[in-house]
C-alpha positions as CSV (number, residue, x, y, z in Angstrom):
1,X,61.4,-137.2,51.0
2,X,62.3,-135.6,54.0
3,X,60.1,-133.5,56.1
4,X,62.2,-130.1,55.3
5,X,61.8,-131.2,51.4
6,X,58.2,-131.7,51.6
7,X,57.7,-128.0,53.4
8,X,60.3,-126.7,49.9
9,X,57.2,-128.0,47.4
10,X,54.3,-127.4,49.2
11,X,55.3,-125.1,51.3
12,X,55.2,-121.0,50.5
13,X,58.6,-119.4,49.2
14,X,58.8,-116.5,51.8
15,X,61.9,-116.6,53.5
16,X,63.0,-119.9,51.7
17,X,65.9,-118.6,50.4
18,X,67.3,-118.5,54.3
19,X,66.4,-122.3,54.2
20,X,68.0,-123.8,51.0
21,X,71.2,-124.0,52.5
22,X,70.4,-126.8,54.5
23,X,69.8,-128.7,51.9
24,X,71.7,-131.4,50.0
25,X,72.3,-131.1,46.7
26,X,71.0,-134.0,45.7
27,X,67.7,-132.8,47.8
28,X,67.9,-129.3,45.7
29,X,67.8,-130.9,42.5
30,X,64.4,-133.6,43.7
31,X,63.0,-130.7,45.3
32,X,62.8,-128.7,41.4
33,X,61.7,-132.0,39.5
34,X,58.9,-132.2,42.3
35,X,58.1,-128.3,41.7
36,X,58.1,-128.8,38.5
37,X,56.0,-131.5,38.5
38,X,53.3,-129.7,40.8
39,X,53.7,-127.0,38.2
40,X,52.1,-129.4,35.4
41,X,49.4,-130.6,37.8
42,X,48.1,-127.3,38.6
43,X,48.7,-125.8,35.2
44,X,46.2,-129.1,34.7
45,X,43.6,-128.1,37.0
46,X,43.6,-124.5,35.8
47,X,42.5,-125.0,32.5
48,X,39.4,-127.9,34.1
49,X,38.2,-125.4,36.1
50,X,38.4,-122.6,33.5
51,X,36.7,-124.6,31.0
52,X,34.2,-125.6,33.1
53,X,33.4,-122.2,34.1
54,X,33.5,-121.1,30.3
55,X,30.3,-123.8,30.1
56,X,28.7,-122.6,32.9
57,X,29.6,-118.8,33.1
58,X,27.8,-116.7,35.8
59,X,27.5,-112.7,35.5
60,X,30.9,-112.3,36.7
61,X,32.6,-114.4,33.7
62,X,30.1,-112.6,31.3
63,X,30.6,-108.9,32.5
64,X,34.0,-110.2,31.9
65,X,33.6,-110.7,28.1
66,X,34.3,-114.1,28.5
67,X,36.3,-116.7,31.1
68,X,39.8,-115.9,29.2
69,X,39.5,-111.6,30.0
70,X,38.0,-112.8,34.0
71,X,40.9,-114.8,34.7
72,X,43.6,-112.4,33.6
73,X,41.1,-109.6,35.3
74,X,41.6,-111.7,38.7
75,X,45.1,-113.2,38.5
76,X,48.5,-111.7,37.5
77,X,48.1,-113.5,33.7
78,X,47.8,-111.4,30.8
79,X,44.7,-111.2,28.9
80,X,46.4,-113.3,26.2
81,X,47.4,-116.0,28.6
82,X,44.0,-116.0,29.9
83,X,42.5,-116.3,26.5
84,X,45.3,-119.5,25.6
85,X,43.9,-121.2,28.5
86,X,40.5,-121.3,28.1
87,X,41.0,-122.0,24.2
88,X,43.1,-124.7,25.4
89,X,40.5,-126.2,27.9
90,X,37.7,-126.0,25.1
91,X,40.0,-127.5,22.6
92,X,40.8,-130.7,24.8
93,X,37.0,-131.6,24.9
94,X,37.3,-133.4,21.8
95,X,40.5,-135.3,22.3
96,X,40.1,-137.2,25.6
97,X,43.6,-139.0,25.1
98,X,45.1,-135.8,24.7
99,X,43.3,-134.2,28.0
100,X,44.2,-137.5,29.7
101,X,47.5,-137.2,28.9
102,X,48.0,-133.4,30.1
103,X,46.1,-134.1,33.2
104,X,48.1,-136.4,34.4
105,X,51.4,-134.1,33.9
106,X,52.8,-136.2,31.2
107,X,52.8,-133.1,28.5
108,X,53.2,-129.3,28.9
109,X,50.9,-126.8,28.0
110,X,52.3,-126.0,24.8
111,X,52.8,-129.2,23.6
112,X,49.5,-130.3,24.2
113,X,48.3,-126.6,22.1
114,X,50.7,-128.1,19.3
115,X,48.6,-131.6,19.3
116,X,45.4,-130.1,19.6
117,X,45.9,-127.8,16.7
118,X,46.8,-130.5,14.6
119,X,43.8,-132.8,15.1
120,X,41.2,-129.7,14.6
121,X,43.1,-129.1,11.4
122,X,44.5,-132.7,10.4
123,X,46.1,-132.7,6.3
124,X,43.6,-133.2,4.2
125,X,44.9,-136.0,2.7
126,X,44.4,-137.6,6.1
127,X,42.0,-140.3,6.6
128,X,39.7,-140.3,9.8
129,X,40.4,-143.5,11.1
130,X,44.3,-142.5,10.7
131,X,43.8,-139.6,13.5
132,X,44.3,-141.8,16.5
133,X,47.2,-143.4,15.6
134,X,48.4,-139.9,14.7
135,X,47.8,-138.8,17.9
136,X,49.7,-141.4,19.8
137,X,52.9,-140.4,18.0
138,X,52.3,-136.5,18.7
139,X,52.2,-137.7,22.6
140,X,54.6,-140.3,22.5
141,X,57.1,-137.4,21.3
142,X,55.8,-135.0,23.7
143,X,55.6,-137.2,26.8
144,X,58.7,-137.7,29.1
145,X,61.4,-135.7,30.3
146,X,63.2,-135.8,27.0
147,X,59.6,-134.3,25.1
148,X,61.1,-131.2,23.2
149,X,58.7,-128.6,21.0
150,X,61.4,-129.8,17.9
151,X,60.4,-133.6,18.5
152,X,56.4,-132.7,18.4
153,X,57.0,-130.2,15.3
154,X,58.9,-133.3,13.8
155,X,56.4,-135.3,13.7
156,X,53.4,-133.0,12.7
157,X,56.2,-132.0,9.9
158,X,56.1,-135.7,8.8
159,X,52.7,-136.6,8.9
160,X,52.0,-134.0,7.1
161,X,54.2,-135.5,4.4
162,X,52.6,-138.6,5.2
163,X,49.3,-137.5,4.6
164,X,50.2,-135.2,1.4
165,X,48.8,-131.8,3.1
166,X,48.1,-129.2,0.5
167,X,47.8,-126.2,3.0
168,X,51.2,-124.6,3.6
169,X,52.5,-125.1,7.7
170,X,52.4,-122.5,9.6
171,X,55.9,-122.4,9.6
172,X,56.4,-122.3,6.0
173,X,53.3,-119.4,5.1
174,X,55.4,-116.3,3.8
175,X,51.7,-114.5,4.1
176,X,51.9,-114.4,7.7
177,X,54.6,-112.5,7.5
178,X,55.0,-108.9,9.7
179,X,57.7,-106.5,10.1
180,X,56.1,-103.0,11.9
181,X,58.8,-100.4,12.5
182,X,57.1,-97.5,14.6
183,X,58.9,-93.9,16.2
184,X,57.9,-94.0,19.6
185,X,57.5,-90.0,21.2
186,X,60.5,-89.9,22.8
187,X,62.8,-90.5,19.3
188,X,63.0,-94.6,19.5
189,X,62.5,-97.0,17.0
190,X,60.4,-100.1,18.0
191,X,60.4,-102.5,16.0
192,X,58.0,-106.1,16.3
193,X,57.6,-108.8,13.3
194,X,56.7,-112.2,13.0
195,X,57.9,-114.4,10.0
196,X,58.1,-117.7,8.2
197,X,60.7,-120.6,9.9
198,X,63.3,-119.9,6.8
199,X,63.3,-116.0,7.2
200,X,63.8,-116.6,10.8
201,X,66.9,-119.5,10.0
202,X,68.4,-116.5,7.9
203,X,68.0,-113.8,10.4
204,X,69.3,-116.4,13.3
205,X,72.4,-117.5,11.1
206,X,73.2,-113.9,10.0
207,X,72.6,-112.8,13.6
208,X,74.6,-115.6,15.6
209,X,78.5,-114.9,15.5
210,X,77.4,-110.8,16.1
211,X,75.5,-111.6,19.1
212,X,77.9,-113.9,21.1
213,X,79.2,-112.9,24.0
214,X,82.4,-111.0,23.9
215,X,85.0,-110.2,27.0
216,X,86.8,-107.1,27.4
217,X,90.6,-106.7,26.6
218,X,91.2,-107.4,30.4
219,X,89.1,-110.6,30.4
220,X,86.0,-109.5,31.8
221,X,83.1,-111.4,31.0
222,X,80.7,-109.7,28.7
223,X,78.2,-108.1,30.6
224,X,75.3,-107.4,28.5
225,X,71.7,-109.3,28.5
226,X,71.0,-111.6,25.8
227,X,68.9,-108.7,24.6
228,X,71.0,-106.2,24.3
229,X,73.5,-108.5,22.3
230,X,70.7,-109.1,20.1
231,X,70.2,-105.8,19.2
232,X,74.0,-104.5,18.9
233,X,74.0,-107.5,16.3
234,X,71.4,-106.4,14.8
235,X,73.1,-103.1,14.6
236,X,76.1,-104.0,13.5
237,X,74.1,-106.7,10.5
238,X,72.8,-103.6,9.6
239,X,76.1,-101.1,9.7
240,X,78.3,-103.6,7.7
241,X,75.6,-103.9,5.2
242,X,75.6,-100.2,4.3
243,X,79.2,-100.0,4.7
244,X,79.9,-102.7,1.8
245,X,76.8,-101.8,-0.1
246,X,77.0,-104.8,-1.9
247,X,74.9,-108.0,-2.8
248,X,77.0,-109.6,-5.5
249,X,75.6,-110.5,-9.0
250,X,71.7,-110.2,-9.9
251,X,70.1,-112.6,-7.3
252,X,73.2,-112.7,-4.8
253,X,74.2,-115.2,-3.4
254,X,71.6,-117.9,-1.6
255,X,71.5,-116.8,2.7
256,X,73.9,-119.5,4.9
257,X,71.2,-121.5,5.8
258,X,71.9,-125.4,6.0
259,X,69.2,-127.6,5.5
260,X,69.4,-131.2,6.3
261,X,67.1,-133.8,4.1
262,X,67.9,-137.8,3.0
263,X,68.8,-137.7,-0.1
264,X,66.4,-140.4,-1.1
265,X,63.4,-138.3,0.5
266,X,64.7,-135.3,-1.4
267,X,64.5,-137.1,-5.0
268,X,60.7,-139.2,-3.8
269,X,58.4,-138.4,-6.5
270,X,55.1,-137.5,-4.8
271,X,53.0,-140.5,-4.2
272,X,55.6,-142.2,-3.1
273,X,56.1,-141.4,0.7
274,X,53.4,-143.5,2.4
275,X,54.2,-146.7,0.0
276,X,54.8,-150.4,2.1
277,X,58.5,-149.3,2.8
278,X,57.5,-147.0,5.1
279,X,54.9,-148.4,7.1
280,X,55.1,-151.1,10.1
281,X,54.3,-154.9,8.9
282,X,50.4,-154.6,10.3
283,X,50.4,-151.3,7.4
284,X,51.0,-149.0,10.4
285,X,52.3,-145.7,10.2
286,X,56.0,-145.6,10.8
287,X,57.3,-142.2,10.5
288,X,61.2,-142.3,12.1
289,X,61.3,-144.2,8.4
290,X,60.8,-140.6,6.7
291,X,62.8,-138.0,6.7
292,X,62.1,-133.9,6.2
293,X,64.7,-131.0,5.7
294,X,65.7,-130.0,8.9
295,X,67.2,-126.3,9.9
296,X,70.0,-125.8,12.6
297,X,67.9,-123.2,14.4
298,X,64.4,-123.8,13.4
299,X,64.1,-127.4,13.2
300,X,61.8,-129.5,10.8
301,X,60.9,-128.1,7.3
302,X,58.5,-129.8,4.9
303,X,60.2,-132.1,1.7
304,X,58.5,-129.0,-0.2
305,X,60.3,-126.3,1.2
306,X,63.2,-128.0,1.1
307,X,63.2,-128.8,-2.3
308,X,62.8,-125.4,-3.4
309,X,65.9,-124.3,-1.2
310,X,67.6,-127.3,-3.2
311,X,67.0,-125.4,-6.7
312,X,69.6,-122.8,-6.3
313,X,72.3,-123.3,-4.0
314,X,75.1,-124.4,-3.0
315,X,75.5,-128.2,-2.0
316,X,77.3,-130.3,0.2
317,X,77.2,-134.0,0.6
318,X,77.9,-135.9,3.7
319,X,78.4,-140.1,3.6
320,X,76.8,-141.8,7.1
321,X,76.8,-144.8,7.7
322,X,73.8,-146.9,9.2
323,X,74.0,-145.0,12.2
324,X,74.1,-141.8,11.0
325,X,77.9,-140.9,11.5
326,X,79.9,-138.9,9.1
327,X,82.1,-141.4,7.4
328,X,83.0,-138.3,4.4
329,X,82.2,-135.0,3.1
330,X,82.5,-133.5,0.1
331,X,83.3,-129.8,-0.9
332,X,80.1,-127.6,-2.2
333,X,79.6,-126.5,-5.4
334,X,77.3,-124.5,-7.2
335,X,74.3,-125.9,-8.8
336,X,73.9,-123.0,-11.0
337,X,77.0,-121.2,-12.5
338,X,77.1,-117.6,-12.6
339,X,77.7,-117.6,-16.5
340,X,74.3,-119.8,-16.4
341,X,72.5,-116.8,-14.7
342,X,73.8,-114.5,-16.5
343,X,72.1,-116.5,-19.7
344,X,69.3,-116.8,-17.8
345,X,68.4,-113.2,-17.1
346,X,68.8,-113.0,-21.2
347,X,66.6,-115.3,-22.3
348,X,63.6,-114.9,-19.4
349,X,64.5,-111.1,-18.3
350,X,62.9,-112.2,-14.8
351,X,60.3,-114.0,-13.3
352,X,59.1,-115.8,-16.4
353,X,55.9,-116.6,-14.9
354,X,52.6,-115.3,-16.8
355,X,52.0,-112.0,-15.7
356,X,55.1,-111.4,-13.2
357,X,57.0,-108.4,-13.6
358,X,59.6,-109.2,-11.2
359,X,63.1,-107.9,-11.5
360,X,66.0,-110.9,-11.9
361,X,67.0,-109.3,-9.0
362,X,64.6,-111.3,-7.3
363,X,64.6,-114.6,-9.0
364,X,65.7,-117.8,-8.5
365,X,67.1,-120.8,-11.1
366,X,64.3,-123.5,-10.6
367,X,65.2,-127.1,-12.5
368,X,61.9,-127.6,-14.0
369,X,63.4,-131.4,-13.5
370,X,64.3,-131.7,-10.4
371,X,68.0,-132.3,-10.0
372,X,67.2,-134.6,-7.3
373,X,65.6,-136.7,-9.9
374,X,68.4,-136.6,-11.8
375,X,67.6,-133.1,-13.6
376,X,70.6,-132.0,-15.3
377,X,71.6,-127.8,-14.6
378,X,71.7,-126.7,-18.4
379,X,69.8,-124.3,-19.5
380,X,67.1,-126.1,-21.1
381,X,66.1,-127.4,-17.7
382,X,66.3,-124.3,-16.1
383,X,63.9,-121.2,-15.8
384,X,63.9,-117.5,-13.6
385,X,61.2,-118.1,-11.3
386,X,60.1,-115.0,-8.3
387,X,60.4,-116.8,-4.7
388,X,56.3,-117.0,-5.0
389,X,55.9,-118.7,-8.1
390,X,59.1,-121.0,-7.2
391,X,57.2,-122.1,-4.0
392,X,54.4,-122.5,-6.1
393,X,55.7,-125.0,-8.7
394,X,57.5,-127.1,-5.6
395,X,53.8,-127.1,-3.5
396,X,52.5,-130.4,-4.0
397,X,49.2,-130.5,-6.5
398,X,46.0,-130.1,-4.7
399,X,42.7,-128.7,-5.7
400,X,43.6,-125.7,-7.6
401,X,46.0,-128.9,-9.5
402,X,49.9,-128.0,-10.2
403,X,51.3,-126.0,-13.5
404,X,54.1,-127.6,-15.1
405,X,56.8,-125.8,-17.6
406,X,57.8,-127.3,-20.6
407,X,60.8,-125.7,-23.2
408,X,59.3,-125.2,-26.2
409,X,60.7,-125.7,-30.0
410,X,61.6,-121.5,-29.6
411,X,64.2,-122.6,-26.5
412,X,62.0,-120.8,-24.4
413,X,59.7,-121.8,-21.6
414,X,56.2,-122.7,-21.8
415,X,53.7,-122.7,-18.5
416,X,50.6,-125.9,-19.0
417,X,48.1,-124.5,-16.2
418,X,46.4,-127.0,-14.4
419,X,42.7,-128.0,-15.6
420,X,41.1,-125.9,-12.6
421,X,42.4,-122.7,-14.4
422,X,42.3,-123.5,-18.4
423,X,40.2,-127.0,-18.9
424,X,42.2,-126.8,-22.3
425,X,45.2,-126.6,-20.8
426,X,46.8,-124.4,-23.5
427,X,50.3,-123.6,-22.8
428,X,51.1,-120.3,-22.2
429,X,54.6,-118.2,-22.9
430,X,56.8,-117.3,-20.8
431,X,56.3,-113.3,-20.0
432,X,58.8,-111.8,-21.3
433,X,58.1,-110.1,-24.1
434,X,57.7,-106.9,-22.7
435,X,60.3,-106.8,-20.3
436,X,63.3,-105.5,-23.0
């Protein structure tokens, strides 16, 4: 490295920009991996030296309500930020492999957040002795150049298959879920939500051809920020939507979302994804063997949640060979006609869950055998089920155990709750008795 390229990384930025130009190209692009690099380190020693400070705090840390508000008090950081790094530091105590890992520069901050999260909260199918080997993968796909947050979710997405997690991602938990829509004083909207991966994948997909960038007549380039592309899209989503006032037949069509999944791992029984096939010869855990549903936006998605999006939709089938190339497609069709529905909103007048009053409207056509597993869609394998009670016959059985529908001699569906609810298991009707 030359002695001009040292004084670019270690050197301060003021009146830099005069100096570039006598570098190389070549020299340019070292000199940003070697920022970047020093970037890492010192991101590194930040969170040490925090956390060591948060052990030993003096009056100044604890007039400060703790080492997270001090250091955004005393740098340009946000309190947030300040907060994420000390959690981060206190977090790594327990995980030396990880800390040793991010101290060396060899994973980011927030892929080293992901990792710790996911050994303080492991699946609880997950066996102790399992965690380090769980944790090598999570920083074998986070380490290097080529780490991306989509390879770490990956895997956290498959062992938690693995492992047969009852708990619902992060991702996946529709009861995180925020939209707040506030006036401001001067006449604005604002508008700030947070929401599951597969509401995002819709809003993405419906979002994506009205925010691309679009020249003028004369060829200009398009000269609005990403932002403000966002929300003309957003405006427009929301214009052509009133304009056409339409949603189709009761339930609509499913959102353009395409979801990716083996079609093996999409018909696995439960049980059946950590058998002998998918582990390594010595019985270790071998997860580019699996597969999950994977989202063009959002990435990974649990078997589970794919599964459900698999109940009523429309589906496509592509051929690959070993490799994973195309070799054919096939057209999609629909799982569920609409003469089916329409049958269906006759005989179950909803969600025909005990108890649910929701409209069919809001329903979807669950197989109650999968047709993964080689369910057949007629209608005595089909049933109106609310998006919440859908999710809830696709989430694998855990403590609270798993209800399961039956069609009775009537033609009509029958819900057996699980043992934790009714000991007797008596089946119950559906409920739909009232909703004439």
């Amino acid at each position: 490295m030359s002695v001009l390229l040292s004084d670019v990384v270690s050197g301060s930025a003021v009146g830099l920009r005069g100096r570039l130009w006598r570098l190389s190209a070549s020299e340019l692009r070292a000199a940003a991996v070697s920022a970047s690099a020093e970037i890492l380190r010192l991101e590194a020693v930040r969170v040490a030296v925090v956390d060591e400070l948060s052990m030993r705090p003096d009056d100044q840390v604890i007039a400060s309500r703790g080492v997270g508000c001090w250091l955004a008090a005393n740098t340009m950081l946000q309190v947030r930020d300040g907060k994420k790094i000390a959690a981060l530091g206190a977090a790594l105590r327990p995980f030396p492999a990880v800390a040793a890992r991010f101290d060396v520069g060899d994973c980011s901050f927030d892929h080293a957040v992901l990792i710790v999260a996911f050994c303080e909260s492991p699946p609880k199918g997950m066996p102790e002795e399992a965690l380090p080997r769980c944790i090598d993968l999570l920083l074998a796909a986070a380490s290097g150049v080529e780490a991306t947050t989509t390879k770490v979710r990956n895997v956290i997405a498959t062992l938690e298959r693995v492992f047969e997690s009852d708990e619902v991602p992060p991702a996946e938990d529709v009861d995180r879920n925020e939209l707040r829509i506030a006036s401001t004083l001067n006449g604005r909207v604002v508008v700030r939500g947070d929401f599951d991966a597969l509401t995002g994948e819709m809003l993405l997909s419906a979002l994506s051809n009205l925010t691309m960038p679009t020249p003028a007549p004369d060829g200009t380039p398009d000269s609005r920020s990403a932002a403000k592309r966002t929300a003309d899209g957003f405006t427009e989503l929301i214009r052509r939507y009133l304009d056409c006032a339409k949603t189709g037949v009761d339930g609509g069509q499913r959102p353009h979302v395409n979801v990716h999944i083996n079609a093996r791992d999409l018909a696995e029984h439960r049980g059946c994804a950590a058998q002998s096939s998918d582990s390594g010869d010595d019985g270790s855990l071998e997860p580019a063997d699996l597969d999950v549903g994977h989202m063009s936006w959002l990435g990974p998605q649990s078997v589970s949640q794919t599964r459900l999006l698999g109940c009523d939709c429309f589906l496509s089938t592509v051929l690959l060979d070993g490799l994973g190339a195309p070799l054919d497609a096939k057209p999609g069709k629909r799982l569920v006609t609409a003469e089916q529905r329409v049958a269906l909103i006759a005989r179950d007048k909803g969600c025909a869950f005990p108890g649910c009053t929701c409209v069919p409207a809001w329903t979807d056509a669950h197989h109650i055998r999968h047709w993964a597993n080689g369910g057949p869609t007629v209608m005595n394998n089909l049933v109106l089920l609310c998006r919440s009670h859908h999710r809830l016959m696709h989430r694998k059985a855990g403590f609270v155990g798993k209800w399961v529908i039956r069609i009775g001699v009537d033609n009509k569906p029958w819900f057996i709750p699980p043992p934790s609810i009714d000991p007797g298991q008596h089946p119950r009707p559906a409920n739909t008795t009232f909703k004439t």
